[in-house]
N, C-alpha and C positions, 0 to 999 in steps of 0.2 A: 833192446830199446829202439823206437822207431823217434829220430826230429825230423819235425817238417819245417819249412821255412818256404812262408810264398812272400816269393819277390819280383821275377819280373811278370811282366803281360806275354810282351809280342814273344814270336817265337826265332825272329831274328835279334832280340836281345841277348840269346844263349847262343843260338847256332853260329859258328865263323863264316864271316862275310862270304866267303870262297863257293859257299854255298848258295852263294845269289847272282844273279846277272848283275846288279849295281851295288859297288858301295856306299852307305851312308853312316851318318856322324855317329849315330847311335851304335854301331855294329860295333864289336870286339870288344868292350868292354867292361863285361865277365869274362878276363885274360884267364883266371884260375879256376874256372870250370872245363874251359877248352883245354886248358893246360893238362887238367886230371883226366880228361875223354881223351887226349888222345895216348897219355904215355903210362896209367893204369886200365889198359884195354880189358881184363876180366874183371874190373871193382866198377868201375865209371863209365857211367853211358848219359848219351841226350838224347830224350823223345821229343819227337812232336807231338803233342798231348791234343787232341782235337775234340774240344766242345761241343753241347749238342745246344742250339739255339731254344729261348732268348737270352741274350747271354750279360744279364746283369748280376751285379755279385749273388745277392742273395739265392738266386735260382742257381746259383752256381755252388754257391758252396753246400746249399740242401741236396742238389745231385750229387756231389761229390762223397759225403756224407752219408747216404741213404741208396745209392747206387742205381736209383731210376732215373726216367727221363725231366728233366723241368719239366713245370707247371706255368701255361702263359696267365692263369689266375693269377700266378705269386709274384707276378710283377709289381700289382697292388700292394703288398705287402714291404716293397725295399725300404722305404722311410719309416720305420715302426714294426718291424716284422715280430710276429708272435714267434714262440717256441714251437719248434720241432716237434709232432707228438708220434709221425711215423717212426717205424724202426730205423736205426741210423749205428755206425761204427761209435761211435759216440756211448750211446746208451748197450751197445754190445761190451765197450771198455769197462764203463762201468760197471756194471752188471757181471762180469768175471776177474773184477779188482784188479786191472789197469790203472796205474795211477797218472795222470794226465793234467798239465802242467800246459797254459795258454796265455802267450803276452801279444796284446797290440789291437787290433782293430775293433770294438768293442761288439761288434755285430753277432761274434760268435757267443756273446753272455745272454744276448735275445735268444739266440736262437735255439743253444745248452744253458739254461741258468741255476742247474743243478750237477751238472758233469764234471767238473774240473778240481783239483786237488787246490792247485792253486792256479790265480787269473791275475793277469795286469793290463786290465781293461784300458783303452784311451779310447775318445772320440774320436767318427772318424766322417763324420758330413761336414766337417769343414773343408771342402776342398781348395782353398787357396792355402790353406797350412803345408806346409810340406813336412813338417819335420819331428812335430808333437811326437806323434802315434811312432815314429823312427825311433825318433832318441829314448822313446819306452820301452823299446824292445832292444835297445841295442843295452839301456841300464842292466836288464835282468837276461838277458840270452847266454854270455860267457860265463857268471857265474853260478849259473843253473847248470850249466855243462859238468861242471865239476861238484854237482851234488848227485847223490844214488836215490832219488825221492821221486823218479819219476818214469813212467815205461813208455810217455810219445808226451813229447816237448812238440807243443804246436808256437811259432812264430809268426805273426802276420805282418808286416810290413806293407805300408800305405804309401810309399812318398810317389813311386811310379805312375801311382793311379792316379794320383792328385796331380802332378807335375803334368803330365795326360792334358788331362782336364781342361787347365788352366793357362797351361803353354803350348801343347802339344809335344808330338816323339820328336820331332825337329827343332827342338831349342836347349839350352844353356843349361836350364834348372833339370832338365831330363837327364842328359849327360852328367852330368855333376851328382844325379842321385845313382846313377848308374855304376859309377865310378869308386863313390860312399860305398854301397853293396858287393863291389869287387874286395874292398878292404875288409869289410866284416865277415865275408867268406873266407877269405884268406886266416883271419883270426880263427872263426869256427873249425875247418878244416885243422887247422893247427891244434888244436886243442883235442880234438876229435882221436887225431894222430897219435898224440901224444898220451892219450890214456886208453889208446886201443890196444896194449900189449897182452896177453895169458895172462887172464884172470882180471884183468884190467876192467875201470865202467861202460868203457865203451867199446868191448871186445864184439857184440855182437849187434851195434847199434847201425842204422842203417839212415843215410842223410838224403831226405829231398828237396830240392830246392824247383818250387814250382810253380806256376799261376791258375788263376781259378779260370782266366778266359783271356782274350785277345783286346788287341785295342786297333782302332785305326790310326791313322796319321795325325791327324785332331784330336787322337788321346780317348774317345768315347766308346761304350761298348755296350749291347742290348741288342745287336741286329742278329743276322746269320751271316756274314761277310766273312771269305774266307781271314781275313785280317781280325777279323772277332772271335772267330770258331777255333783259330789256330792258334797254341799257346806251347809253352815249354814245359818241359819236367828233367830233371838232372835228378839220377841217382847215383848213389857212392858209397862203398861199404870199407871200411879204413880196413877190415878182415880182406884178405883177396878170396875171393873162390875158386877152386881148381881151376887149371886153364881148358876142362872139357866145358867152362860153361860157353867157351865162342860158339861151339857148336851149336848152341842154345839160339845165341846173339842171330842180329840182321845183319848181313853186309851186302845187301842189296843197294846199297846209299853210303857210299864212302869217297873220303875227297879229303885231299891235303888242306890244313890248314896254313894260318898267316906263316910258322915256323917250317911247315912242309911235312909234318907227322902226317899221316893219315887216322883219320877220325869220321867213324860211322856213325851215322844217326839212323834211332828206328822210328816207328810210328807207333804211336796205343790211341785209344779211346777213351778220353776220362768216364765214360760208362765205366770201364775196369777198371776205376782204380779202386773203389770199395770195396768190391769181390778182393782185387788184389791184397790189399791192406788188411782186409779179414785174416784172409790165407797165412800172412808170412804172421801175423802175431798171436794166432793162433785162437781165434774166437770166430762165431758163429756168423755167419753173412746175413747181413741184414734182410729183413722177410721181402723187403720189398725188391733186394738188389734183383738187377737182369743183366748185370756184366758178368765179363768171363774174368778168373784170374789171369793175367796178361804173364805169358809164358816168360819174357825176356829180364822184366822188371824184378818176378818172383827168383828167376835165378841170379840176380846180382847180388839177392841176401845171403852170406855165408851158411846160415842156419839150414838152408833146404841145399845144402851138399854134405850135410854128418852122415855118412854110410853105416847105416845101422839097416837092422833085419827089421821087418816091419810086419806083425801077423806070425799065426801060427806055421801058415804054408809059404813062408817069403822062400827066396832063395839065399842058399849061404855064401854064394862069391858072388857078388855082384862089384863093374865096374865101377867109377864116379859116375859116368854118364847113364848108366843103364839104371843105379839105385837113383839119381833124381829122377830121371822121365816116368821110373814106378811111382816114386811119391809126386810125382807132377799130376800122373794119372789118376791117384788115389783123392787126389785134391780137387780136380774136375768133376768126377765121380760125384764126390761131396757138391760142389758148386752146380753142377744140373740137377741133382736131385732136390735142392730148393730153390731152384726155379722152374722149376715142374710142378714144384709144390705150390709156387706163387699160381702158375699160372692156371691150373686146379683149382684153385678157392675163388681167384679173380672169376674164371668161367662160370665157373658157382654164383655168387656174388652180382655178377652184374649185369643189366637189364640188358646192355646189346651184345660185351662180349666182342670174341673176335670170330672174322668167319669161320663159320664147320669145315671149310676145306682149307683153308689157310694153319686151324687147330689140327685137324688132322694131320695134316703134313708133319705139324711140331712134333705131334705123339708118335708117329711112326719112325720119327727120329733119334725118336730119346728110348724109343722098346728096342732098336735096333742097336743103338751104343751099350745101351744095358744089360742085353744079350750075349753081347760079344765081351764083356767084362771079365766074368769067370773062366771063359775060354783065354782069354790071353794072358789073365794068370800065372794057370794051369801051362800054357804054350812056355811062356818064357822061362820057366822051371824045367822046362823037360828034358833040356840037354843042355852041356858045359860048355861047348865051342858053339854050335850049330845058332842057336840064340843068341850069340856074341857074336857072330858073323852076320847075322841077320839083322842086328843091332845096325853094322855100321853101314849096312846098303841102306841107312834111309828108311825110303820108300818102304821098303818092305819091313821093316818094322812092324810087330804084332803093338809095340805098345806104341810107336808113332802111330798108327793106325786107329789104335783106342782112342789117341789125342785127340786123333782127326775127328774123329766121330764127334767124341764129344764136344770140342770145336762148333764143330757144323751146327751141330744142334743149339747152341748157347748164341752165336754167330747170326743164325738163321730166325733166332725167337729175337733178336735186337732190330733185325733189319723188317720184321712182321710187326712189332712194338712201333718202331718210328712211324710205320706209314700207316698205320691203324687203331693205335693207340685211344686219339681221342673219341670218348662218345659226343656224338651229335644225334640231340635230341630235334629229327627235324620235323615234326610236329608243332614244337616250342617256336621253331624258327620261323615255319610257316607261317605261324597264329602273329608272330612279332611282324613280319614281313608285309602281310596284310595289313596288322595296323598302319605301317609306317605306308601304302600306299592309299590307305582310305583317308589319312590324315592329309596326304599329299590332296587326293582329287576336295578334300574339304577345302583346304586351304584356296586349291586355282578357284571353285564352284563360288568362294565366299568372293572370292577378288574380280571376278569376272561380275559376278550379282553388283558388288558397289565400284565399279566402273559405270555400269551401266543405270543404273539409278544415277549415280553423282555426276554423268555427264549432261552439261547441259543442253537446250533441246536445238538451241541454235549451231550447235556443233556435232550436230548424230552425222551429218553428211562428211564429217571427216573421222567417220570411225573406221573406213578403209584404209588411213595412213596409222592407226592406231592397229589393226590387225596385222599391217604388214612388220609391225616392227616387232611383235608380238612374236610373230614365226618366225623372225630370224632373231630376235633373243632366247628363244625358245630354242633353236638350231644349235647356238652355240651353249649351250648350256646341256643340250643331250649331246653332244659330241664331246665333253669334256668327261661327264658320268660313263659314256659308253668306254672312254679309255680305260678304266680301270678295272676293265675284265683282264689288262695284261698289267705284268710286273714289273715288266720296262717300263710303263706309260704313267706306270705311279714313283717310278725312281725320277724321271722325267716331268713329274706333275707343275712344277714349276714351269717349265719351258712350255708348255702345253697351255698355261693358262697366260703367260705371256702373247705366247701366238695366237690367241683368240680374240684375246684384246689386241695385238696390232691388227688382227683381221677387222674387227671395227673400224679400228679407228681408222683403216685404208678405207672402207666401205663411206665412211663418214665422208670420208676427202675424196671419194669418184661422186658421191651424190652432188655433195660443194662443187666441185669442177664443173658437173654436168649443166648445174644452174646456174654456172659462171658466178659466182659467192664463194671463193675459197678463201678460208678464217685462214691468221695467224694460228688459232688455237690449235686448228687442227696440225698445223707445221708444229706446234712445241708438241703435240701429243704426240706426234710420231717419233720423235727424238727423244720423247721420253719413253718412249718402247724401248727403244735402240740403248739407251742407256741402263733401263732395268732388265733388260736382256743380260748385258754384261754384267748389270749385278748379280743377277740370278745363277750365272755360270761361276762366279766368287763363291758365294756363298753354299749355292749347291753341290760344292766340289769338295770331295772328305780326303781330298789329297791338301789340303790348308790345315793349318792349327784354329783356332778361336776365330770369329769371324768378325775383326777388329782391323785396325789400322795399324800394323805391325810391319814389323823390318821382314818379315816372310809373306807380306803381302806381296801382290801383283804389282803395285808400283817401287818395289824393290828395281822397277825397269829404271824408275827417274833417278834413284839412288847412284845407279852407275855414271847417268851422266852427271849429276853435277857433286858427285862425290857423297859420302857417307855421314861427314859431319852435318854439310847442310842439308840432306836428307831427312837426317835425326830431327834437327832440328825444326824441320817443317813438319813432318810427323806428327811430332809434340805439339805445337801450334793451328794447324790448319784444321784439326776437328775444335779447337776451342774457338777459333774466329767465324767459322760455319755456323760454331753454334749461337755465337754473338748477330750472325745474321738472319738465323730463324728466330733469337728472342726478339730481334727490332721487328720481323714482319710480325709477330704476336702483337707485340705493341703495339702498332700501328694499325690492326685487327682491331685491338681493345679500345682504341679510341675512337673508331668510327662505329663500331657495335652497341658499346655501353655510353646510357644517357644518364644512369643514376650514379650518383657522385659519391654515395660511400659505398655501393656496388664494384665500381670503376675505381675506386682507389685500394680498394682490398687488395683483387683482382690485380690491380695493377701491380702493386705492391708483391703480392706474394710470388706473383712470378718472376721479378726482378730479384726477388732475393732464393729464388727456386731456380734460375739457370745461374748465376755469380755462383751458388754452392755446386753446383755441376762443373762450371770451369773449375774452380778453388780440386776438387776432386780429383779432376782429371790432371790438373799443374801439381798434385801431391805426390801421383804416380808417376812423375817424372825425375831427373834427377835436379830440377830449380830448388825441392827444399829436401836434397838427400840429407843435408846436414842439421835439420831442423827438426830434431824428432817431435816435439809436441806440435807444431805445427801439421806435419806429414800426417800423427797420428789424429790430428780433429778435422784434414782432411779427406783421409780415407775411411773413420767411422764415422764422425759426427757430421759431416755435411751433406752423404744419403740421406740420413734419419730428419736434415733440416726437411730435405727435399718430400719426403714420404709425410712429415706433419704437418706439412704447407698443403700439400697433395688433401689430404685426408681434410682438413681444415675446411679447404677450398669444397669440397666435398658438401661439408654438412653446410655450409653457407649455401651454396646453388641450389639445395634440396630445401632450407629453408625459407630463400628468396621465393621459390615454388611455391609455398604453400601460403606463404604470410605478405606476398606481396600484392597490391593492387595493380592493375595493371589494365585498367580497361580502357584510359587512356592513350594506350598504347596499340598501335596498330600488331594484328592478329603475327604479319613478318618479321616485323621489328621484337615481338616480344621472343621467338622461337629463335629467334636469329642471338638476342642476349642470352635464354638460355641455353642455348650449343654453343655461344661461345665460352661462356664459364664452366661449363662442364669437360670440353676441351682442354681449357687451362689446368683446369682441375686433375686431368688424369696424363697429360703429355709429358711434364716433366719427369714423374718418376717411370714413366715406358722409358724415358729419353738416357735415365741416368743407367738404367738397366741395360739396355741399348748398348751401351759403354761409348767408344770412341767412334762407332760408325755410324750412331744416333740420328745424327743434325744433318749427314747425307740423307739417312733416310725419311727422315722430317719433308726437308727440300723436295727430294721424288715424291711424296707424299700429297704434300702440297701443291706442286705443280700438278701433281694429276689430277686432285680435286677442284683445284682451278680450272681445268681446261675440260673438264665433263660439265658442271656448272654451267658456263660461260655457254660451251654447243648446246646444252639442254634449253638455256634459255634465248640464244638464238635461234632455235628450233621453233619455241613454242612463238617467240616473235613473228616465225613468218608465216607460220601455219594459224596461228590462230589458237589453239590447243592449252587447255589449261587443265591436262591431265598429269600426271605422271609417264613419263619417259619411259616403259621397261629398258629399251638398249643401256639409260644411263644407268641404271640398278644392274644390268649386268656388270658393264665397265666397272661398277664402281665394286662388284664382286672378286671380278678379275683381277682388280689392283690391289686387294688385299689378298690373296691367295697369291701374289707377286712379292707383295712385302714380308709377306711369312717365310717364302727361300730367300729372299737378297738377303734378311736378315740373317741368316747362316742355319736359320731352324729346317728338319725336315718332320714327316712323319712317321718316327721310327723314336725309338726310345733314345738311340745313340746322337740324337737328335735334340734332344735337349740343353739346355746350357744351364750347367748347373752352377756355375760359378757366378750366374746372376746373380744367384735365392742370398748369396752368402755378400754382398755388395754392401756396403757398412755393417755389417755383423759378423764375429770371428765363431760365435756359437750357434748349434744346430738348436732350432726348436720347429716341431713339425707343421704348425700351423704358418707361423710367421716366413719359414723358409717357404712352405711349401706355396702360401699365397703370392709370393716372387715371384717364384718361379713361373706359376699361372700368369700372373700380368708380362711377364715379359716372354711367353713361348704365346700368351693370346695379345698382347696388347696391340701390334699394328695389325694382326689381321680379323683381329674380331670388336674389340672396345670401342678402339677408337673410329672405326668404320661405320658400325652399327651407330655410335653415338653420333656421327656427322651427317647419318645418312637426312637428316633436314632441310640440310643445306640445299640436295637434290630436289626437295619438296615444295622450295618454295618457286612462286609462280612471280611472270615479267608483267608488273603492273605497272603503265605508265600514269596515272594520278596519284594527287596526295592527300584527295579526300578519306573521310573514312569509310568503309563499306561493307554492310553485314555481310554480303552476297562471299568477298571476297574472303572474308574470317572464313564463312564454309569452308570454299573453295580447297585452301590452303592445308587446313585441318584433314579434308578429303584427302587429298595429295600425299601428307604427311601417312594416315595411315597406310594410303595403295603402297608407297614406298616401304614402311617397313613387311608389309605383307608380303610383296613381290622379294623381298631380300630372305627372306623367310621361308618363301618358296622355293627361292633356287635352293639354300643349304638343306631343306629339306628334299629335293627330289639328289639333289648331290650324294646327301646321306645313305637313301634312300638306293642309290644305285652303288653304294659302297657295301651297301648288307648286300644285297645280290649277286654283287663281284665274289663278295668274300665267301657268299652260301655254296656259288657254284663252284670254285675251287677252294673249297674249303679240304681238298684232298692233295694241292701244289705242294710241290717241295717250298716252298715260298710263304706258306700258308703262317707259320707262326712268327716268321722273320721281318715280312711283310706287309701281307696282307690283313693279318691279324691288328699289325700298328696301327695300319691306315683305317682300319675301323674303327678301336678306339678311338682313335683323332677326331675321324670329321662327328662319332655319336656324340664328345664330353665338348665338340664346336657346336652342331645344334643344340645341346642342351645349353651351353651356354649361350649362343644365339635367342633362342628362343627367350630365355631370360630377362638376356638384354634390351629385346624387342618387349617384352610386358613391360619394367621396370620404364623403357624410354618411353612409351605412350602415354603412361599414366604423366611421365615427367612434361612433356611438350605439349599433350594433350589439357 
């Protein structure tokens, strides 16, 4: 019988601390795994299990499964994922009447929904739950132990991953799940124990206890981070196996634990664990698998040390150690000859294949092991002593030797597989590549033509200050694409587009100096560099949990000084009075913007009752109404949903004020300026609630920086004269959202997401509804609300209050060049992201990172693009 139990992530959740340079809260304890590795040294061993990136569940458990490499496609697929149709362990159980037995994460019924004898399915995208999907596995795990109904009891346990998420490795609720699972191992192992006697159910059953991938510090996982890649596996066979299996074992890596045993840890590849898992149960390897049986894992199962003859020509006295390393070999044998076979059909099969001389090498590897097969046989038969002497030098072992080979070759087609693996069709790419630079030169060709028409004729003598700014926004904008031919420079991307923008805004403030005219504005722009700099270094950092206002924040500094309580206390408080002071500057927006009076009282209205449900929210999550459960609970569900139907409301009112309003009346400014501001309204508070508690700071940054690009735009155009569009300001104003997107803790990387928004008044997963969340709050400051404000930049410094056709043009003009020029940049950005990605599309980096950051900025221009039709038509 094989259980498996996956429980933790990191891999310093199993290992003892003693094996790190630092101690942390999280370390030690699983006290009775450590306990069993070090003082049943032939039964119990910890690996470090090491993932092959990207490393989200579902890519993880189809590798695990099917024994190939992820698929960066099958990312797509983690919210919904279809059924497995490759060959997999799974459908090999099956298929030779394994009966199979799976409670807990419900992922695994997508992906087998015909494999299992019996299932006890739970949800498991709720990730603020911690406990559903636990306490369903803990109902049916013990008393399953003690029924004979079953040959691999799979357990999946959620709370770690969720606890992750939601808190991060460094807090309370992580520890406490931590702790939970030392208990229930304790239980399992005992039980285990106790019906492992001759003849007993669990005489030959074998326990893992193991994780599908890693997690960082902030709990998230989907990158190639040695902290993602690196996870645990705990094996233990309540059977001992002879003590020749040390000889088997690692002791390359051994170190006293907290008690002072000494306790060795080895290394495997979850590429092996499928091969492995075949092996010991006795079924066929999946066609696809390209792992080896992992030598150390295979001998911890009692079952591959029964000394028996094996074959007509076996030898009649063999050692323990000499009859496993036969049947170790005979199992390799088995395991390269179908992947020889794979890699034969695939050569067959596929358009590019791998190189002729890289394939050669393989084959010459695997005719050379297969060669020497029969010969070592035959060798290790030939004589009584001499072969048993040559056994224990090691080295010179005919059938270590054999291993070796066959090693090498399964070893040597993994390490050819990772870095050659994927086809690229570059044909395809080029053909896309070109598009995306002819769409580029369309777009300058179309923007440069209506510049030059819509400039008027008394202002052509100042199209020299209009080129020069051109080429230096145009500077900063190729030197931000050109970074992204390194890896660094995209982990970095944040800082990068901070220090572009201070470079303006410095250039801004030498030009002011120069003409003796230096703004206020320009003083708060610079401070508010210096400010979202230091955001960006919060939020960019995956050494933090959640990117909120939390006791493991950065100002855990003021905490010391004025103590704990009132620390707490200001905590709880100070993002809700923040937020009380961006609802008044709203307010005080709305009343100087809006002239129509059931417009302005909607509006008024729904935002006044759209931030009060955000505090009410945020005051539920705290302990003011621990005691108040109906209260707490219409706080934390029902006053998002106020917030999202006031959102949505606001929505179709501004769309239909659009279409049904009269408005000619109204000056061409004034009318763009009512509709940006309600569509603003419209869409801020529910970024703002998603946001969570670091919202209303980043509102403030937000605002100040649109104030203070505005303000130099239009004192720009006051002294020049210029009633064009600004490029520098559509830079800055690019800049400041690709600022907002790191301060706010988001990167461009899967682990990067924050999934705990999606679920923000809702305890249940539904794909559409989560997944639209999610989208407003990983796009909503750096693409919505940016794109939708970009007006404000457009409008021109008119000093009269007449009306004037000339000037409706004018405005109109401006407005397009602005979204066009904003359009342009994510385009040439994008655009220099596919050719980052084309030219190392062969980095070790390629699928971890590189691969992210394409996705990102193509599903940002496609929604960019979007949002630019959609807003034209709206203002236009």
């Amino acid at each position: 019988m094989q259980l498996c139990n996956l429980l933790p992530r990191r891999f310093d959740f199993v290992a003892p601390s003693t094996f790190f340079p630092e101690k942390h809260p999280w370390m030690d304890k699983l006290q009775v795994l450590q306990k069993l590795a070090a003082s049943e040294k032939t039964s119990a061993r910890i690996f470090k299990a090491l993932a092959d990136p990207p490393t989200t569940s579902l890519q993880r458990l189809k590798a695990l499964t099917t024994g190939g490499l992820p698929t960066f496609i099958d990312v797509g697929n983690s919210f919904g994922a279809p059924a497995i149709v490759e060959d997999n362990i799974m459908h090999q159980l099956v298929k030779n009447g394994k009966r199979v037995v799976m409670m807990g994460d419900d992922t695994w019924i997508q992906l087998y929904p015909e494999h299992f004898n019996k299932s006890f399915p739970y949800p498991s995208f709720n990730v603020k739950d911690l406990d559903t999907v636990d306490n369903g596995v803990i109902d049916h795990l013990l008393p399953s132990l003690h029924n004979n109904d079953w040959d691999v009891l799979i357990a999946h346990f959620l709370g770690v991953d969720h606890a992750g998420h939601i808190f991060g490795v460094d807090s309370t609720p992580m520890i406490q799940k931590l702790e939970q699972y030392n208990k229930i191992l304790e239980g399992v192992i005992h039980t285990l124990r106790s019906l492992s006697k001759p003849g007993g159910t669990h005489e030959n059953t074998l326990l893992l206890v193991m994780g599908d991938h890693g997690q960082t510090l902030n709990g998230d996982h989907g990158g190639g981070t040695a902290e993602e890649v690196e996870t645990s596996l705990f094996a233990w066979s309540p059977k001992a196996p002879p003590d020749a299996v040390l000889s088997v074992l690692d002791h390359s890596s051994c170190n006293v634990d907290l008690h002072g045993e000494e306790l060795c840890i080895s290394t495997m590849q979850q590429l092996d664990f499928a091969a492995t898992i075949s092996a010991l149960l006795g079924i066929p390897f999946p066609f696809g698998s390209i792992g080896r049986v992992n030598p150390e894992l295979y001998a911890l199962s009692t079952g591959t040390w029964v000394n028996q003859t094996m074959g007509t020509d076996a030898c009649t006295s063999q050692n323990d150690l000499e009859a496993w390393m036969r049947r170790y070999a005979e199992v390799l044998c088995v395991n390269c000859w179908q992947v020889k076979r794979y890699i034969d059909q695939y050569s067959a099969a596929s358009v590019i294949g791998f190189p002729s001389e890289d394939l050669q090498y393989i084959t010459n590897l695997y005719s050379r092991a297969q060669a020497n097969w029969s010969a070592s046989l035959r060798f290790t038969c030939s004589s009584e002593t001499g072969s048993q002497e040559k056994l224990k030098e090691g080295k010179g072992s005919v059938l270590l030797q054999q291993i070796d080979a066959y090693t090498d070759f399964l070893q040597n087609f993994a390490k050819l597989a990772r870095s050659a693996w994927t086809e690229f069709d570059l044909w395809s790419m080029a053909i896309g590549l070109l598009l995306m630079i002819l769409s580029v030169i369309i777009q300058a060709y179309t923007l440069v033509k209506l510049n030059t028409i819509c400039q008027p004729s008394d202002q052509k003598s100042a199209s020299s200050i209009i080129i020069r700014k051109l080429v230096f926004a145009f500077a900063l904008v190729a030197i931000r694409a050109a970074s992204f031919l390194s890896n660094s420079y995209i982990l970095a991307e944040g800082r990068v587009a901070n220090f572009l923008l201070a470079t303006s805004c410095i250039t801004s403030v030498w030009h002011s100096m120069v003409k003796g005219k230096f703004s206020v504005e320009n003083l708060v722009f610079l401070l508010l560099n210096i400010f979202a700099r230091f955001g960006i270094e919060i939020g960019m950092s995956k050494q933090l949990p959640a990117p909120a206002i939390t006791k493991d924040h950065s100002v855990s500094t003021i905490c010391k000084i004025f103590g704990a309580n009132s620390c707490n206390i200001l905590l709880e408080i100070l993002p809700i009075i923040s937020l009380a002071f961006v609802a008044y500057i709203i307010l005080k927006c709305l009343s100087h913007a809006i002239c129509q009076s059931f417009l302005k009282y909607f509006v008024w209205c729904g935002t006044i009752v759209s931030y009060v449900s955000i505090a009410f929210h945020w005051a539920s999550e705290t302990a003011l109404f621990s005691h108040a459960g109906i209260v707490q609970e219409f706080g934390r569900s029902l006053a998002p949903r106020f917030v999202y139907a006031i959102g949505g409301l606001s929505l179709a009112i501004s769309v239909l004020y659009r279409i049904f309003s009269t408005s000619d009346h109204l000056k061409m400014n004034k009318r763009i300026t009512i509709l940006a501001v309600v569509m603003l309204c419209s869409w801020s508070p529910t970024i703002l609630v998603l946001l969570g508690k670091q919202g209303p700071f980043v509102a403030l940054i937000c605002m100040t920086g649109a104030w203070c690009i505005i303000k130099l735009q239009q004192k720009c155009q006051r002294e020049s004269g210029l009633s064009v569009a600004d490029p520098v300001s559509v830079i800055q104003w690019s800049f400041l959202a690709v600022c907002l997107f790191y301060l706010t803790g988001h990167w461009c990387t899967f682990d990067g997401l924050r999934y705990g928004a999606a679920f923000i008044g809702f305890d249940h997963f539904h794909i559409i509804r989560q997944g639209l969340l999610l989208s407003i709050d990983t796009f909503g400051v750096s693409h919505i609300l940016p794109i939708l404000s970009l007006p404000f930049i457009a409008m021109v410094w008119y000093n009269t209050t007449s009306k004037d056709d000339g000037l409706k043009d004018v405005i109109l003009n401006n407005v397009t060049q602005v979204f066009l020029m904003y359009g342009l940049v994510t385009a040439i950005t994008a655009t220099m992201t596919i050719i980052c990605v084309t030219i190392q599309r062969r980095h070790l980096m390629v699928w971890g990172l590189f691969a992210p950051k394409y996705v990102f900025d193509v599903i940002g221009l496609l929604l960019t693009d979007l949002l630019i039709c959609l807003a034209s038509l709206y203002y236009n």
